[in-house]
DOVEXLO-215459 format. One record per residue: residue in one letter; y, x, z of N, C-alpha, C in turn. Coordinates in steps of 0.001 Angstrom, whole numbers, padded with zeros to 6 digits, always signed. Each point is the difference from the previous one (the first is absolute). Layout:
# DOVEXLO-215459
AYXZYXZYXZ
...
//
This chain:
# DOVEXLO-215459
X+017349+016723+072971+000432+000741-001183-000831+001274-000165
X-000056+000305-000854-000851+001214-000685+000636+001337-000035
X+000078+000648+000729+000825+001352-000331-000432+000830-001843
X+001276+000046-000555-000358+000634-001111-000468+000591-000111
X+000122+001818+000974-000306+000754-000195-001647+000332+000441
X-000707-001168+000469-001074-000224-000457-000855-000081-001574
X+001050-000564-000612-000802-000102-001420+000045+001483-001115
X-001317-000268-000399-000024+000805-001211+000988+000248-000859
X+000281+001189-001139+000903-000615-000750-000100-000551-001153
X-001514-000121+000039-000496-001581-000882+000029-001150-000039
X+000067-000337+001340+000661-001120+000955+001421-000294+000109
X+000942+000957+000343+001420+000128+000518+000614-000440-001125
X+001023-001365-000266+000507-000171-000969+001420+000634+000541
X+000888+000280+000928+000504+000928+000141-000176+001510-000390
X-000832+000476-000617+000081+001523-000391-000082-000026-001785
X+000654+000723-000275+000236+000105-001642-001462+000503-000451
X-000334+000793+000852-001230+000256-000235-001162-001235-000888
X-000008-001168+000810-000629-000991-000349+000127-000482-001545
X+001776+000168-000123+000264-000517-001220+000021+000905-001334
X-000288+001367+000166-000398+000599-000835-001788+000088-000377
X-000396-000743+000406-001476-000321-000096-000481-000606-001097
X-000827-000003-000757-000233-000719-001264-000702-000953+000477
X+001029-001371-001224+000110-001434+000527-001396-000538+000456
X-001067+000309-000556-001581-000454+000811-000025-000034+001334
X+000721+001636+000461-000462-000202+001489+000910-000460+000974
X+001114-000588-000506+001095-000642+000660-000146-001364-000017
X-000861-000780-000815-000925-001096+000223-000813-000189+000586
X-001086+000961-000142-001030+000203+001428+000493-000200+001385
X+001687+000674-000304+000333+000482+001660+000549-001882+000186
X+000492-000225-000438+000389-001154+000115-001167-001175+000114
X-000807+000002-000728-001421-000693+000394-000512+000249+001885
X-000190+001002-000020+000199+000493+001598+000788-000369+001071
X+001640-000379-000627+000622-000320+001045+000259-001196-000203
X-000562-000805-000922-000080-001877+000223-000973-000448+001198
X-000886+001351-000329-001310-001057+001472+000505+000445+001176
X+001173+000391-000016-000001+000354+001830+001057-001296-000035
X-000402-000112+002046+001107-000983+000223-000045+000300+001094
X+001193-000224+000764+000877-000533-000773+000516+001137-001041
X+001665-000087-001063+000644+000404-000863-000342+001063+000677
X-000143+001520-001137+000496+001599+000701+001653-000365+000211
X-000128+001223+000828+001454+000336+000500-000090+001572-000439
X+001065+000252-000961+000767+001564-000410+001250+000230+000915
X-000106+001395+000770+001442+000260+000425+000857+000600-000970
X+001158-000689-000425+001119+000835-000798+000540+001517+000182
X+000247+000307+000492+000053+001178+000268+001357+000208-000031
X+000839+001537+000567+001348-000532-000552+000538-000146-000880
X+001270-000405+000028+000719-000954-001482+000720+001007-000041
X+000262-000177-001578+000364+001189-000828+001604+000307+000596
X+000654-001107+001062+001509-000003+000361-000368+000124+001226
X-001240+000908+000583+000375+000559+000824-000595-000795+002119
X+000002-001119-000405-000620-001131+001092-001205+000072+000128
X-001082-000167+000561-001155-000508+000564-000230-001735-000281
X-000667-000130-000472-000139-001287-000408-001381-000300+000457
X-000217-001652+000276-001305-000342+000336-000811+000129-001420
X-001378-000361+000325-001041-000199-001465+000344-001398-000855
X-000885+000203-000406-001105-001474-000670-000764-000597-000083
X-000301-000993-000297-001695-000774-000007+000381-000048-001959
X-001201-000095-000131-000270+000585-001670-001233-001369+000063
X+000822-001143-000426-000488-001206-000715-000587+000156-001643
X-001550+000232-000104-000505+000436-000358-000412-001400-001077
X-000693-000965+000824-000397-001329-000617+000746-000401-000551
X-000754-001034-001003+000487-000802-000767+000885-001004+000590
X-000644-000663+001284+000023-001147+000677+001210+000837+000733
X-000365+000635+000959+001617+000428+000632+001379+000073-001348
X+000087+000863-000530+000977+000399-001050+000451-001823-000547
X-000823-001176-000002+000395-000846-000791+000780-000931+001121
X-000921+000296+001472+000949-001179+001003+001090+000519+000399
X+000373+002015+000260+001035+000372+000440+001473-000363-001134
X-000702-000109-001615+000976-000035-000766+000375-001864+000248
X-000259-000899+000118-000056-001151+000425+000775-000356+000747
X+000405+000743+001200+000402+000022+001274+001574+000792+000001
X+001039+000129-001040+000896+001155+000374+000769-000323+001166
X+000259-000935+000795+000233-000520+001022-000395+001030+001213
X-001476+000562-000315-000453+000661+001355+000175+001253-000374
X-000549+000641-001512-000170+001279-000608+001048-000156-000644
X+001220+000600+000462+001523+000136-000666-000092+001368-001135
X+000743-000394-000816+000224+001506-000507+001500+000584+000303
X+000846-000651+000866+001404+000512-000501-000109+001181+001224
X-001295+000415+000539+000489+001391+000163-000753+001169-000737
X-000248-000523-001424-000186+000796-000553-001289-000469-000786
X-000129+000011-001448-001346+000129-000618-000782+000640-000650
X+001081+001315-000185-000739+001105-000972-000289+001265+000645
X+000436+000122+001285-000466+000989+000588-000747-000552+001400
X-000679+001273+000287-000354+000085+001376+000862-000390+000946
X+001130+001324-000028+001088+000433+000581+000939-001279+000087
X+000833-000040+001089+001148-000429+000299+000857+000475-000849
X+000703-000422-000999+001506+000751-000827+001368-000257+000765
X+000193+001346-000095+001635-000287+000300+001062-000625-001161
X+001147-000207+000350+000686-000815-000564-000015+000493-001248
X+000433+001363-000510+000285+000352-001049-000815-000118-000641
X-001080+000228-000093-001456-001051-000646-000063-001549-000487
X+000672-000518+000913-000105-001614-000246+000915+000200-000849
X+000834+000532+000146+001617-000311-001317-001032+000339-001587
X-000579+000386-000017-000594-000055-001643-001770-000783-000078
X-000235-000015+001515-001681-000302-000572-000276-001147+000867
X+001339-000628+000964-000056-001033+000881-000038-001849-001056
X-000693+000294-001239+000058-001251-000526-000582-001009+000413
X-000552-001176-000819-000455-001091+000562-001633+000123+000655
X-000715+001095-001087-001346+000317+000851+000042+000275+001732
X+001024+000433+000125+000196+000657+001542+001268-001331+001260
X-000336-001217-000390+000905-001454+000208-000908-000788+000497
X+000217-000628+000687-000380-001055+000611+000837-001421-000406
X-000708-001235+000034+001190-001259-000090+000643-000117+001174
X+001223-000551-000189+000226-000597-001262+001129+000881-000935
X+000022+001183+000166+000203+001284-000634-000171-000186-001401
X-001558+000501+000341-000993-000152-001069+000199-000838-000733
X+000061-001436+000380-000329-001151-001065+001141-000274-000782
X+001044+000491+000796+001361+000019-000835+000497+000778-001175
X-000557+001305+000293-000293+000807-001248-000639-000183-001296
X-001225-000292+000708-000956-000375-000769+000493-001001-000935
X+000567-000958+001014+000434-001518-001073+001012+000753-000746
X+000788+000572+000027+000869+000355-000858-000372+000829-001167
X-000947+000468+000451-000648+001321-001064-001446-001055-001364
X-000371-000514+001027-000819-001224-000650+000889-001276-001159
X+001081+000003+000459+000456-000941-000941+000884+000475-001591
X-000298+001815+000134+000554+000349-001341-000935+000457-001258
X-001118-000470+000567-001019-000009-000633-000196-001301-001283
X+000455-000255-000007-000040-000993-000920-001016-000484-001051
X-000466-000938-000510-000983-000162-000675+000703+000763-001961
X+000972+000008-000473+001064+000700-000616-000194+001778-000135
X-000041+000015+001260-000166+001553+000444-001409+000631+000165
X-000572-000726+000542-001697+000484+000190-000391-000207-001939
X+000615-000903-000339-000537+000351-001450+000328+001352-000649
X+001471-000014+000218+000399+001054-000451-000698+001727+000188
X-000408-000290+001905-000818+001273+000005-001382-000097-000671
X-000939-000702-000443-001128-000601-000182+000018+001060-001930
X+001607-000450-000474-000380+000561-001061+000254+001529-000161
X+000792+000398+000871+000732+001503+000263-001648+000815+000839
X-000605-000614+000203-001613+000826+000558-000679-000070-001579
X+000263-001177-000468-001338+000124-001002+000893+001189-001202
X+001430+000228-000057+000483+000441-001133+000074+001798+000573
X+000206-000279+000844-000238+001805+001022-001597+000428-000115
X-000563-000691+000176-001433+000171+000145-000590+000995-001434
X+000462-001337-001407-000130+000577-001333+000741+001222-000413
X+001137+000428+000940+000683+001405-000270-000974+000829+000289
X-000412+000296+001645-000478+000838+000839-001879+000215-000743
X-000248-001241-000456-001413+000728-000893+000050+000312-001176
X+001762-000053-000571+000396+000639-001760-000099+001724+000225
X+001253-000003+001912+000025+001272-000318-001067+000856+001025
X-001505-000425+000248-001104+000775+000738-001222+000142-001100
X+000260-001185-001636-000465+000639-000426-000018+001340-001102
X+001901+000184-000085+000387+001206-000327-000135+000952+000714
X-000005-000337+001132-000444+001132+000726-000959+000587-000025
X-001076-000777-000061-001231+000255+000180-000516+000191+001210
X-001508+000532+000699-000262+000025+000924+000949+001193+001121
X+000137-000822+001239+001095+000426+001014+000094-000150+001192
X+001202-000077+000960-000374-000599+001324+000232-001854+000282
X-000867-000596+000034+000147-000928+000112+001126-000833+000690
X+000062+000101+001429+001240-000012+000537+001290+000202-000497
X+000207+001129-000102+001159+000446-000739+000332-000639-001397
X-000956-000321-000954+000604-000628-001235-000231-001800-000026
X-001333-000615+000920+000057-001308+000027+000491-000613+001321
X-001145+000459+000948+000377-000916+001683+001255-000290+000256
X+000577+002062+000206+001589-000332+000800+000920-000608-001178
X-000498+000358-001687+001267-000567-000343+000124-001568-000273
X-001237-000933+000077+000477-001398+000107+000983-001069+000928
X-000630+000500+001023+000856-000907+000718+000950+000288+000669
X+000607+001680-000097+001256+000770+000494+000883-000785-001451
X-000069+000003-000936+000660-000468-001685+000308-001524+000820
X-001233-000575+000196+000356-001186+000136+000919-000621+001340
X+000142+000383+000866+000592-000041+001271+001560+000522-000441
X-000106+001141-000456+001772+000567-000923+000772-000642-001290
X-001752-001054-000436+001067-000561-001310+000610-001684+000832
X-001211-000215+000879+000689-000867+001237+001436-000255+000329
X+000161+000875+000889+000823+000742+000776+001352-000016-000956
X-000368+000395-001074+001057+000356-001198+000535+001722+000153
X-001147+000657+000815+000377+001481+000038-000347+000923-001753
X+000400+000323+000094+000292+001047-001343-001244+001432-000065
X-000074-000258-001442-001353+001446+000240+000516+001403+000657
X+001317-000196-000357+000397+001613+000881-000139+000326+001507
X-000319-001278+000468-000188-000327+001007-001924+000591+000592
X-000548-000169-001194-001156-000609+000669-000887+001227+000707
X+000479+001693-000478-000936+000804+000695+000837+000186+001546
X+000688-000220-000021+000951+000174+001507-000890-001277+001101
X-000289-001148-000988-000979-000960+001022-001390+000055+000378
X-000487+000841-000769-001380+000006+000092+000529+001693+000377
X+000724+000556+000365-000149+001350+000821-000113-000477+001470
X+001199-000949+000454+000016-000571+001164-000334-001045+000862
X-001284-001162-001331-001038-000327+000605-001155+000873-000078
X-000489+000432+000258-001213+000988-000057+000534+001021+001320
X+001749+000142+000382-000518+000769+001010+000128-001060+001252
X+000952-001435-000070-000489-000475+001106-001404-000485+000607
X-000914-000351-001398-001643-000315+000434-000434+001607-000030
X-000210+001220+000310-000260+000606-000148-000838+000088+000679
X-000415-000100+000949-000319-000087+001483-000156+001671+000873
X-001016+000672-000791+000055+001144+000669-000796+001315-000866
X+000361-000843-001530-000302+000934-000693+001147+001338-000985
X-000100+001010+000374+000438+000978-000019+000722+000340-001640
X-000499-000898-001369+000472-000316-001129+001366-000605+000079
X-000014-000750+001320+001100-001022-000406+000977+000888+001294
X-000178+000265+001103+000771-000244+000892-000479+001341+001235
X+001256+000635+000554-000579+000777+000716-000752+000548+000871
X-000469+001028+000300-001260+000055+001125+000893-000053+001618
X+001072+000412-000198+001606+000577+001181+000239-001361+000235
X-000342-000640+001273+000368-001339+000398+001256-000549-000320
X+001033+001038+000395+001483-000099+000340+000447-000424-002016
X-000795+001048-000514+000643-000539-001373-000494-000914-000578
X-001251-000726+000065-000509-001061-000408+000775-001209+000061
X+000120-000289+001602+001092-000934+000378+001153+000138-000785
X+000908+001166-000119+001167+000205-000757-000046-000323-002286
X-001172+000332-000072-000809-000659-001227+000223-001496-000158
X-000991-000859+001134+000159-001123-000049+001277-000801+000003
X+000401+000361+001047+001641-000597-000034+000934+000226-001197
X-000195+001278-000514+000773+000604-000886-000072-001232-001414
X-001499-000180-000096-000096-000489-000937-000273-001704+000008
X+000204-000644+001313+000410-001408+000168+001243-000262-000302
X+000860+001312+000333+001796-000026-000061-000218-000117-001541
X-000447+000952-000855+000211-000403-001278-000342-000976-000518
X-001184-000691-000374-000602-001268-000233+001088-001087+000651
X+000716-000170+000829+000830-000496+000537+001028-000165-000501
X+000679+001070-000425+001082+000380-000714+000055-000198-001542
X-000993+000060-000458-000144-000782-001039+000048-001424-000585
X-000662-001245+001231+000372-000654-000327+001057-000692+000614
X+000580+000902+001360+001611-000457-000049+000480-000113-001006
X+000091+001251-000684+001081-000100-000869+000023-001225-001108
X-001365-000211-000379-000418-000716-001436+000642-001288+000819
X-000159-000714+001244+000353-001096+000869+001376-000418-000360
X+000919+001032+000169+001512+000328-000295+000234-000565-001917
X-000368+000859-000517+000007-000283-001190-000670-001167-000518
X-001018-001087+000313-000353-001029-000338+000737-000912+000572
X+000472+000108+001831+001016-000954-000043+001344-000402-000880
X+000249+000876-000493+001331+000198-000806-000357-000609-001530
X-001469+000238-000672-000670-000598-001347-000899+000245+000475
X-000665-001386-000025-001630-000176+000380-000064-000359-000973
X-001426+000675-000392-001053+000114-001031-001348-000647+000323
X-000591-000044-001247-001762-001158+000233-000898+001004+000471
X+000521+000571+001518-001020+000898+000752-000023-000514+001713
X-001068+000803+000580-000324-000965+001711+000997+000846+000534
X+000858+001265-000102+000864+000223+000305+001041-001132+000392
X+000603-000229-001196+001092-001082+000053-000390-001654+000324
X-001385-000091-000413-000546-001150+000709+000449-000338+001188
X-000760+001522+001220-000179+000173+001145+001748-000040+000540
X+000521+001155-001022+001494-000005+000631+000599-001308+000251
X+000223-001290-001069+000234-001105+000134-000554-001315+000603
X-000932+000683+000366-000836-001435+000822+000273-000320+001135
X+000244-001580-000038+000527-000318+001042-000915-001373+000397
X-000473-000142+001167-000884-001200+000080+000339+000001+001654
X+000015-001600-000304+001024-000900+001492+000588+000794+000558
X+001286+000486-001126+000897+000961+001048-000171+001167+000042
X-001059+001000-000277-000897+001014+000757+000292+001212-001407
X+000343+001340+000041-000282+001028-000858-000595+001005+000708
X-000397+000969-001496-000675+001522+001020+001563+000313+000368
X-000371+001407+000967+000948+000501+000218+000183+001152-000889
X+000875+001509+000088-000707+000689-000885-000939+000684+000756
X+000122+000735+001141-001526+000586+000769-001083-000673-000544
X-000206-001275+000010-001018-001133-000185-000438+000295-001062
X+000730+000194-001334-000461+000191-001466-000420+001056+000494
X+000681+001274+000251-000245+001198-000204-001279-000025+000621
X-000197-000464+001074-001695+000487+000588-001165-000892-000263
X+000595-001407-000659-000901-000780-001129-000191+001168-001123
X+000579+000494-001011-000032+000630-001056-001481+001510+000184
X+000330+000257+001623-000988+001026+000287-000915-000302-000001
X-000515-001231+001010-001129-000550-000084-000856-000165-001257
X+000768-000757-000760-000307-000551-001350-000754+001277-001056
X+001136+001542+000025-000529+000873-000651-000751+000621+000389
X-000283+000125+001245-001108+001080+000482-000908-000986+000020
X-000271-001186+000778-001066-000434+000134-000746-000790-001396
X+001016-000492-000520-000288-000824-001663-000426+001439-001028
X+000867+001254+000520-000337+000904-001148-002062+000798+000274
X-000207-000034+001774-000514+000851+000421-001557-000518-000243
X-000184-001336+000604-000524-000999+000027-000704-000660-001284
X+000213+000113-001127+000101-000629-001030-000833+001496-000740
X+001069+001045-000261-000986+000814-000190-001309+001194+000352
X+000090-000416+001076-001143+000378+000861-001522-001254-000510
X+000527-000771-000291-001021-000952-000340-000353+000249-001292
X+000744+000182-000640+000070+000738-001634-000496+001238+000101
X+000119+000918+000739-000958+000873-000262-001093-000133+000395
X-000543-000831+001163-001554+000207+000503-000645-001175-001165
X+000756-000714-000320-000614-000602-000952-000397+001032-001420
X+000220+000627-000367-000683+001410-001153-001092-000056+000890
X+000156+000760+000679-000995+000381+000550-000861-000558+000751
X-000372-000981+000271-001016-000972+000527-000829-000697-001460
X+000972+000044-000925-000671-000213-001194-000521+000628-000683
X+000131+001487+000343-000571+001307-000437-001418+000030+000685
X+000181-000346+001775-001131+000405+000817-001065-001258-000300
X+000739-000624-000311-001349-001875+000008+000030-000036-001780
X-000705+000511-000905+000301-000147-001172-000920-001504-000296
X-001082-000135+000904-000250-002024-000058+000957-000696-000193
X+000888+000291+001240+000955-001214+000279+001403+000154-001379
X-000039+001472-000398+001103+000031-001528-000712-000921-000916
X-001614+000020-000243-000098-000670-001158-000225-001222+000163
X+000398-000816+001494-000535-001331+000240+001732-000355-000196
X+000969+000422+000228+000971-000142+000173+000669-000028-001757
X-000485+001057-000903+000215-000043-001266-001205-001152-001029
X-000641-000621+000755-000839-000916-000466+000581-001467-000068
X+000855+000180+000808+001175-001561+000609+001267+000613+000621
X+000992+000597-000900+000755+000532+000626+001145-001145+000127
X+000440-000621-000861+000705-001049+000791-000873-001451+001071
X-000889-000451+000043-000869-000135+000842+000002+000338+001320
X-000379+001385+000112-000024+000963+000998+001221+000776+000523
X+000619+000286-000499+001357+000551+000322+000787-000463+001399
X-000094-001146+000352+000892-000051+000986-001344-000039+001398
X-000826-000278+000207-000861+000651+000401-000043+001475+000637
X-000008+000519-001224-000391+001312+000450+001650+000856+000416
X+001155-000114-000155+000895-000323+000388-000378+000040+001705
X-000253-000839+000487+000315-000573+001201-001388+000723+000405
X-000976+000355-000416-000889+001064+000758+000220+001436-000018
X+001100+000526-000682+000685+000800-000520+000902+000716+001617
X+000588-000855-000193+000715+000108+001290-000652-000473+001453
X-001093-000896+000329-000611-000007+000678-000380+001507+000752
X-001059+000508-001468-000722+000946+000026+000763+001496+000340
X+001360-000284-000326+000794+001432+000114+000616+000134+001267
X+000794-001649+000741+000962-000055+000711+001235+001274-000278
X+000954-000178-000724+001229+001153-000510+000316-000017+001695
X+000608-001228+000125+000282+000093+001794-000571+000216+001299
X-000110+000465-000004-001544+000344+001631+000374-000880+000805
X+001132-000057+000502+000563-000573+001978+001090-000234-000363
X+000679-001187+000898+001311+000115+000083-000048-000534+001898
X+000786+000063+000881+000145+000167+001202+000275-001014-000023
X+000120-000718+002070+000647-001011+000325+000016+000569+001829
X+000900-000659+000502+000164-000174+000996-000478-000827+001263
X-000443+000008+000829-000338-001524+001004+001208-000405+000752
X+000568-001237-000309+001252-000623+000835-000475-000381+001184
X-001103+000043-000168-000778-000520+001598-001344-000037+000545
X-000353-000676+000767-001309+000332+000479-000675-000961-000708
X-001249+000437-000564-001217-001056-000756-001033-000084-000073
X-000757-000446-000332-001811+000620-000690+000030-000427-000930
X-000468+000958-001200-000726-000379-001123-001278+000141-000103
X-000560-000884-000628-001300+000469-000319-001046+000407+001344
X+000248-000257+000551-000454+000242+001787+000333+001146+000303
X+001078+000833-000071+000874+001011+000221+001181-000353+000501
X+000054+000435+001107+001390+000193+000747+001097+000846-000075
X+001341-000335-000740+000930+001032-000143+001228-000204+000793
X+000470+001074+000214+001710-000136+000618+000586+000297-000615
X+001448-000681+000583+001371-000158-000646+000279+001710-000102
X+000459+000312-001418+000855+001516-000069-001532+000540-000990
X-001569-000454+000300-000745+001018-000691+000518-000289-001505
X-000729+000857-000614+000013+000704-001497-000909-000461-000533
X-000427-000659-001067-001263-000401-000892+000637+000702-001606
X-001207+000587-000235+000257+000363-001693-001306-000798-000543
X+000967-000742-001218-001056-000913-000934-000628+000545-000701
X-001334+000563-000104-000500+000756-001134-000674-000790-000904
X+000707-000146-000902-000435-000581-001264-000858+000492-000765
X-000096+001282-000207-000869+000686-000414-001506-000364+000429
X+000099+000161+001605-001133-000369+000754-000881-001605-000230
X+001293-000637+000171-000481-001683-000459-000647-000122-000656
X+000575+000894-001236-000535-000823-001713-001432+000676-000258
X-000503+000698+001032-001602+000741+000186-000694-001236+001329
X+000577-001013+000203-000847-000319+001092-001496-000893-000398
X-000463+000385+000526-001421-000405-000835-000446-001808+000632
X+000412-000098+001254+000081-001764+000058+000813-000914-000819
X+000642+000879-001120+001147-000885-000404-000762+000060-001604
X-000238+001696-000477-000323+000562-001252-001361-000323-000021
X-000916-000175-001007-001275+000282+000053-000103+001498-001279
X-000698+001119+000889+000151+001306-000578+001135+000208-000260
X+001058+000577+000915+000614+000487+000286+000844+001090-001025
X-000656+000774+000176-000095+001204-000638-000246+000054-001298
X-000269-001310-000914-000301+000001-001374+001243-000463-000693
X+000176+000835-001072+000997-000920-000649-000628-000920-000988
X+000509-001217+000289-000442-001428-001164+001260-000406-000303
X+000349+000158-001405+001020-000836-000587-000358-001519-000087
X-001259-000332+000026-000140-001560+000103-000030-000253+001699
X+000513+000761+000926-000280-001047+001123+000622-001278+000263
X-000482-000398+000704+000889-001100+000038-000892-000978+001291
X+000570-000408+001077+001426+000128+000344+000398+001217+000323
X+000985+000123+000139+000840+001648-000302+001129-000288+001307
X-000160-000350+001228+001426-000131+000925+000393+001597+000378
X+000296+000627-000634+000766+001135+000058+001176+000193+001019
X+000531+001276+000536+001189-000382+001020+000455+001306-001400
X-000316+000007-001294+001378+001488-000425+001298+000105-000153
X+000660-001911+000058+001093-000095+000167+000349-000522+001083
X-000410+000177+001303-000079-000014+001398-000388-001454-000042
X-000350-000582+001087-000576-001380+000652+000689-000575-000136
X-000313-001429-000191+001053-001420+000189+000831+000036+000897
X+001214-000183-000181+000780-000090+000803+001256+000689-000294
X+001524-000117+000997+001222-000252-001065-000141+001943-000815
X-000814+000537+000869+000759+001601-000819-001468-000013-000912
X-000260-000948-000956-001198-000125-001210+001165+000750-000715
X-000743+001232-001225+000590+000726-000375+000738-001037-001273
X+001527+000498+000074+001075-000869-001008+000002-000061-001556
X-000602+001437-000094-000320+000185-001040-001478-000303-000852
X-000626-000427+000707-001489-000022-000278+000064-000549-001736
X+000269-000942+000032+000278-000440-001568+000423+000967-001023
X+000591+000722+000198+000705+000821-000884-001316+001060+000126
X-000374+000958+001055-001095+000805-000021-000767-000366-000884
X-000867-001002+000378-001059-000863-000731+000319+000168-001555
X+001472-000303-000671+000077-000209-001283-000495+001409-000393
X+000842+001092+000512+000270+001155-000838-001430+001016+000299
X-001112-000512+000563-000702+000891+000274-001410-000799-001156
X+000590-001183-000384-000904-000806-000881+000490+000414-001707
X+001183+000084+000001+000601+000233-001354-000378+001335-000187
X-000209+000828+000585+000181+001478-000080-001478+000391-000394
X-000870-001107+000523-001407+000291+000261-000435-000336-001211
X+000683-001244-000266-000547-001028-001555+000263+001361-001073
X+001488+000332+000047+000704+000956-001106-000993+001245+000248
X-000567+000247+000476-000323+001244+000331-002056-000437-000615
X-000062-000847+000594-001845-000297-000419+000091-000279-001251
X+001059-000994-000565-000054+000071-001378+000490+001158-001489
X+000891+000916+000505+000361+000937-001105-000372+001400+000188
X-000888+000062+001292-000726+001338+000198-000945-000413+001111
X-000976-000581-000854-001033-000329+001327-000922+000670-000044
X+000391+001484-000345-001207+001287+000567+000923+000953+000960
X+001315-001022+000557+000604+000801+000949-000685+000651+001248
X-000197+000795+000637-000686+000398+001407+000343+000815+000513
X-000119+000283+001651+000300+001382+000852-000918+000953-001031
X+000897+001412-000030-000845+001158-000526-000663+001055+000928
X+001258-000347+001553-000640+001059+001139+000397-000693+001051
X-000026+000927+001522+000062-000536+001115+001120-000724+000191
X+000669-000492+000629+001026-001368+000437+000739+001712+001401
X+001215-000616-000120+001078+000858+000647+000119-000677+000908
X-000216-000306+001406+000123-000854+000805+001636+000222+000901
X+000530-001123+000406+001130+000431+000553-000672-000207+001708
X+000669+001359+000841-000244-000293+001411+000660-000324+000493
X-000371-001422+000413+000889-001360+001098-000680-001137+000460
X+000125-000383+001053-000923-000751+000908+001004-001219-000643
X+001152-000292-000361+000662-001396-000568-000472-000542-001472
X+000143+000799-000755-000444-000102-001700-001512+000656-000396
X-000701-000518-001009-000842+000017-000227-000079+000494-001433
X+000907+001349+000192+000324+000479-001570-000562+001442-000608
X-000015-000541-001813-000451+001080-000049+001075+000596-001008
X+000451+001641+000045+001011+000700-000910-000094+000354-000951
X-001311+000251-000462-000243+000743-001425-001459-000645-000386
X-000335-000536-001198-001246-000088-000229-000203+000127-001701
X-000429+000943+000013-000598+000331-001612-000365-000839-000638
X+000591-000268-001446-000919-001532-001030-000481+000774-001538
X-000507-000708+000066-000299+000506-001932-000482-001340-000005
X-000181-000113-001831+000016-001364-000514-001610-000155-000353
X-001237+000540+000311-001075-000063-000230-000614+000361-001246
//
């Protein structure tokens, strides 16, 4: 193993340092740590509750990230997938959902959560993106030029996840206050610099998000309505329902990661179309053509998700690497979708590539992101609505980056219409 405190903090994906770095050289650094082998090893350092915790190996490749996701058998997540850290209980009660499950947990959820999807219902959201979409570019172009984020990214698919849900607009700045501070990661906009209150932040605001859709749970059992609320509340398959914890920390998942995820891709998409103005006019040359394409290099090229963790249940080798039972692997997705045995030019964005095996909605295998379909729609509708009724849209200044080694976000980015 590699002692951390050997590495640079160009190197150290443990130091925030790294992740406040502009995104070029956090690719470089990552180019760097694919050719070593075996995997680096980062020491964690202590956990924010206080323990000493072992490190990580920081699965960098393409090829690792695709056999560990393959394998949940060996690389468990149910002790955890979104953090480093070990969580204590009171943690799992709001953020212990199915990402953080193992089968047959997992598959049980899943099946249950998978079967209210309906071909009925996916239509239904299919038209609630394209009819949200035509609001959100009625009212940016009254606005006129603004913060991008703030009037398109965050408000598509937070609208769409709440008109889902069947949550109410009075609802909706209380959700996007308290997703933004659980991905916050360690930026000082969202969430405090005072350890002790950060934690008390986070929780604070899982309890609410929580509490919200208890309650709506309550009230749809009693009159269910044509929402995944009451879907979810009533579904019953061989026997099997959520519980309410279950909704409630399905519902989290769903908004932070469906809200966070989605528009993080929406915004680097402005702006990659701002920075490659080739690839805008190859893309406005065949935009339905090209569109789903560039889509999927979109998110390639951005990764919204960097890593998500796993566990070793036991002793193995991958890849001619030897691991033990208890180590830590973080999937860097980010890292993958730069690997140059997989990519040819790496580092370029091509809306025509193709093949395109991307990990941005994590690797094959059962935790393939649930939502991917739905992402995909609303980041295509938004793009179409947006290239076609102001296609001299563009960044006007620098990109607001959020600091966090989990999300790949940005907070503020200036537009004018060209």
């Amino acid at each position: 193993m590699t002692d951390a405190q050997t590495w640079s903090s160009d190197l150290n994906l443990s130091d925030n340092v790294f992740w406040g770095m502009p995104p070029a050289q956090r690719y470089a650094a990552f180019r760097t740590l694919r050719a070593m082998d075996p995997p680096p090893f980062f020491e964690a350092g202590e956990s924010p509750f206080g323990t000493q915790e072992r490190g990580y190996y920081a699965l960098v490749r393409h090829a690792d990230v695709a056999e560990a996701s393959r394998n949940p058998q060996l690389f468990s997540s149910a002790a955890g997938a979104t953090s480093i850290f070990d969580l204590p209980a009171e943690f799992n009660e709001y953020f212990g959902s199915m990402i953080s499950m193992d089968d047959p947990r997992h598959a049980r959820l899943r099946r249950i959560v998978s079967r209210t999807f309906t071909p009925k219902m996916i239509k239904k959201f299919e038209e609630d993106v394209q009819r949200t979409a035509g609001v959100i570019v009625d009212d940016l172009l009254a606005a006129g030029p603004c913060d991008f984020v703030q009037h398109v990214a965050a408000r598509l698919p937070l609208k769409i996840i709440c008109q889902m849900m069947g949550i109410g607009d009075e609802h909706y700045d209380m959700v996007l206050r308290n997703t933004n501070i659980v991905l916050s990661g360690a930026d000082p906009e969202f969430i405090s610099e005072d350890l002790n209150e950060a934690l008390t932040q986070i929780l604070t605001a899982g309890g609410e998000l929580a509490g919200l859709v208890t309650g709506l749970v309550e009230r749809r059992q009693a009159e269910p309505r044509d929402d995944l609320v009451s879907a979810l509340a009533t579904a019953n398959v061989d026997g099997e329902q959520l519980t309410p914890a279950e909704l409630a920390s399905f519902f989290i998942l769903l908004v932070v990661a469906g809200n966070e995820t989605t528009r993080n891709a929406i915004a680097h998409a402005l702006l990659l179309l701002t920075e490659h103005p080739d690839q805008r006019e190859l893309l406005l040359a065949d935009l339905e053509g090209r569109i789903g394409p560039a889509v999927e290099e979109i998110v390639r090229y951005v990764s919204p998700v960097i890593w998500m963790r796993r566990t070793l249940t036991r002793d193995t080798v991958m890849n001619g690497h030897a691991y033990q039972a208890g180590d830590k692997v973080l999937l860097f997705y980010q890292a993958a979708n730069r690997d140059e045995t997989v990519f040819t030019d790496p580092d370029r964005f091509d809306i025509t590539r193709s093949p395109n095996p991307h990990v941005g909605f994590g690797a094959a295998g059962p935790h393939f992101c649930l939502g991917a379909h739905l992402a995909r729609r609303e980041i295509t509708v938004i793009l179409r609505e947006l290239l076609t009724r102001v296609p001299g849209i563009r960044v006007s200044g620098e990109p607001d980056y959020l600091l966090s080694n989990f999300i790949n976000g940005i907070k503020h980015l200036p537009c004018d219409f060209g």
